[in-house]
N, C-alpha and C positions, 0 to 999 in steps of 0.2 A: 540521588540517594546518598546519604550521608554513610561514611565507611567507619570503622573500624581499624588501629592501628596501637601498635604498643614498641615504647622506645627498648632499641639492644644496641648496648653500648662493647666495641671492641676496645676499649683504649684500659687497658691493667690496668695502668697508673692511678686511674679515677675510677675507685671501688666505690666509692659513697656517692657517688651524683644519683638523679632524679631517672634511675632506667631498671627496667624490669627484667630484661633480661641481660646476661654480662657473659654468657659463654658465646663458647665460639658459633658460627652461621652455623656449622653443621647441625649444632645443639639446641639452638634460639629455635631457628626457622620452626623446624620441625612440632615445636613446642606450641608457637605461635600457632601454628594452625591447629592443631589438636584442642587448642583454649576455644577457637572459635573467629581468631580477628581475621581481618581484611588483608592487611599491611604490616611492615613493620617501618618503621621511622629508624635509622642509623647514627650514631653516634662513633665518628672513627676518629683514628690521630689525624692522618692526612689522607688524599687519595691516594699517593703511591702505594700506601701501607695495606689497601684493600686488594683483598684477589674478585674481583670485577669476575671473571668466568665464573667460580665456585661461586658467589652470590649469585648470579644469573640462572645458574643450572638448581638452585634449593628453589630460588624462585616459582621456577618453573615446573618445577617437582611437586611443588606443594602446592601449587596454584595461586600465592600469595604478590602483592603489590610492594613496590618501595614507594611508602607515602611520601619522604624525604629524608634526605640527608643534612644534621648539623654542621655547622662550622665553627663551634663553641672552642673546640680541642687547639683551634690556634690560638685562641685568650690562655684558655688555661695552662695548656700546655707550654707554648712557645712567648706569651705576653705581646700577640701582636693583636691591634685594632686598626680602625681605621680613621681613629681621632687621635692618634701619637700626636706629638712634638714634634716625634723622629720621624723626618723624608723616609727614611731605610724603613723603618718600623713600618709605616703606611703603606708602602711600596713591597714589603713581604706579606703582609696582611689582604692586600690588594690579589697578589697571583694566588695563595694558600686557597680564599674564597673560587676565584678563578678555575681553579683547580677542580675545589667539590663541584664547580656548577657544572661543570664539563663530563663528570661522573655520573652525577645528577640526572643530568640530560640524558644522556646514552641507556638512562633506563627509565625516562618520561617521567620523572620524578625533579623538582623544585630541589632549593639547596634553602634552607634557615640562618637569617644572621642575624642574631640575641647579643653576645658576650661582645661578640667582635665589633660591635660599633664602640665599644669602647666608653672615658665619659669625659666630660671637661678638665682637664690641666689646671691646675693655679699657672701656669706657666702661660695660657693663653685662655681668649676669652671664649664664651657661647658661639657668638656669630662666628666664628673663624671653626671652632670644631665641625658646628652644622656645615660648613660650606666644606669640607673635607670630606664630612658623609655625604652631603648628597651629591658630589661628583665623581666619589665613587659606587654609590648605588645608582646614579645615572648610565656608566660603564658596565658597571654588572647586571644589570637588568640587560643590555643590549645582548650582551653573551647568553644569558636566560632566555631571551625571545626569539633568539637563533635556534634553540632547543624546542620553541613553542609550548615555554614551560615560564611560571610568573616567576622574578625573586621574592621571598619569605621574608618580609622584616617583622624582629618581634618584639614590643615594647615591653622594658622588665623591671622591676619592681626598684624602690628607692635606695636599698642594699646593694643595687648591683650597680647602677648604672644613673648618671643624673642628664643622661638626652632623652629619653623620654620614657614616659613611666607611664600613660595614659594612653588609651586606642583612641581617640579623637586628637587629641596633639600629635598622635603621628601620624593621623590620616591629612591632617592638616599640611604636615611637612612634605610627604607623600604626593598630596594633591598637588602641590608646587612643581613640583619635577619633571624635568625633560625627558619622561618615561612611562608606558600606561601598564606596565604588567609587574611593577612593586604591589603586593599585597601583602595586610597584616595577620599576623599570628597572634588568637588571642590567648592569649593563659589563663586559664582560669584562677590561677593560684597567686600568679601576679597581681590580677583583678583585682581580686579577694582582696587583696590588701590598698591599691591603688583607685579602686572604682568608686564611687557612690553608687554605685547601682551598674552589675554587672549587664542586667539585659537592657537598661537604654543604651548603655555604652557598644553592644552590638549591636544595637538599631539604628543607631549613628554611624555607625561603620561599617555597614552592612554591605557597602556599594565595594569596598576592597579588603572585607572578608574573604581568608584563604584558606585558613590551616586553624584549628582548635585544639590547644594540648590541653585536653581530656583531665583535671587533677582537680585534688577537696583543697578543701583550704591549710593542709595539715603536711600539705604533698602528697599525700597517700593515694590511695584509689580510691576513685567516685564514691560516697556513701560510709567512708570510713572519715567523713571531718562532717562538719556545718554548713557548708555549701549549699545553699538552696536551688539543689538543680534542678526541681522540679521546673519553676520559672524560668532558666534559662535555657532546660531543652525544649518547654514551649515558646520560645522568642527564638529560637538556629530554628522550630520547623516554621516559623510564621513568617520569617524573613528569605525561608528556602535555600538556606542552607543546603548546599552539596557538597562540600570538602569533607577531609578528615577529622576525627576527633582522635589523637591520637595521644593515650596514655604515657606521659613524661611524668613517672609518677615513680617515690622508691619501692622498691622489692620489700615490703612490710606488708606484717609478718617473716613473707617470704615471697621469692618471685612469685610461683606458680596460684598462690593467692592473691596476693597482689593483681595477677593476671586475671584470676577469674571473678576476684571482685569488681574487677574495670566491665568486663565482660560482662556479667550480671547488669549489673548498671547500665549499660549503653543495651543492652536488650530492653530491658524495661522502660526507656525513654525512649526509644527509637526505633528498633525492629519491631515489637510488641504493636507500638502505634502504625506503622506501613502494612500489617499483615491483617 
């Protein structure tokens, strides 16, 4: 059954990114489930910085799921990826992901790595970046699958990143690797810009479809841009889809709309249709 999730980010520094909710666990959680979701998806600096019991115990309280955990906040925050130049650079980017997956796990939840692959150098070439990411997502899948949980790669738009911008190009790289539990994360918002066609693009990729961040084409919540989602949440039930769709989407308006615009939306394509 496909769930329900909406991103809350703890990290102050990053008032503007793509997250619904920005207060503290106590505040979020609580919220979260009064809207109606599943899960919530995490957005933190680092692991240390998370109090792991107090999220466990709202959890618990509220009855809700950690869909996953980002590892955005070492790009933005700290400037590490795992296409540096820099040994050091790669090598702190390498433990920081390590880190979330480790967090991750302990509460049967995947870790997402988007920002952190980083993109090509003028300083070096394609093939030498790729061969840095995939032995380090070879490595961190291994830690992942110790948890019996997959790692999250998620292919992102041309502004961000020039390793890969398409869900078939990196099912493709994916497929190659000394690893079976990498799966991608599709964005809808990414798509939207990168895809000719969102829903052959998941029917292609069907096989290592994991995680769906749930967003219009505008970032907003589902049904506040052009997205024609009607067509792609009949391509996630056709293909059977059972991960999350989890809204990585801004607080516009405002959160708590925002929130229950997602909500609305993902009932009417999805609970609606199961019931």
């Amino acid at each position: 059954m496909i769930r329900s999730a909406l991103t809350v980010s703890l990290v102050a520094e990053l008032s503007g990114g793509p997250w619904v909710y920005r207060d503290p666990l106590e505040i979020s959680i609580p919220r979260a489930k009064k809207v109606g979701f599943d899960g919530i998806e995490l957005f933190i600096a680092s692991a240390a910085e998370l109090n792991s019991g107090l999220l466990g115990r709202l959890l618990g309280n509220y009855n809700l799921e950690l869909s996953a955990i980002g590892t955005g906040a070492g790009k933005v925050l700290h400037n590490l990826t795992l296409t540096s130049t820099d040994e050091n650079v790669r090598v702190r980017a390498h433990s920081f992901i390590r880190e979330i997956i480790r967090l991750a796990g302990d509460f049967g939840a995947p870790a997402i790595i988007g920002s952190m692959q980083g993109a090509v150098s003028s300083d070096t070439d394609r093939s030498q970046a790729l061969a840095w990411l995939a032995e380090s997502l070879e490595d961190l899948a291994g830690l992942a699958g110790s948890y019996d949980q997959p790692l999250l790669f998620e292919p992102l738009n041309r502004y961000e990143t020039d390793i890969f911008n398409r869900l078939g190009d990196a099912a493709a790289f994916i497929g190659k690797l000394d690893a079976s539990n990498i799966l991608l994360v599709a964005d809808l918002f990414h798509m939207n810009i990168e895809e000719a066609s969102i829903p052959q693009a998941l029917r292609s990729a069907r096989e290592l479809l994991g995680y769906v961040h749930f967003a219009d084409s505008n970032r907003r919540a589902v049904g506040m841009g052009h997205t024609a989602i009607d067509e792609i949440a009949e391509t996630l039930r056709d293909i059977s889809y059972s991960g999350y769709l989890s809204a990585e989407v801004f607080a516009l308006p405002d959160p708590d709309s925002a929130a229950l615009q997602t909500i609305k939306s993902f009932n009417a394509h999805f609970r609606a249709r199961s019931t």
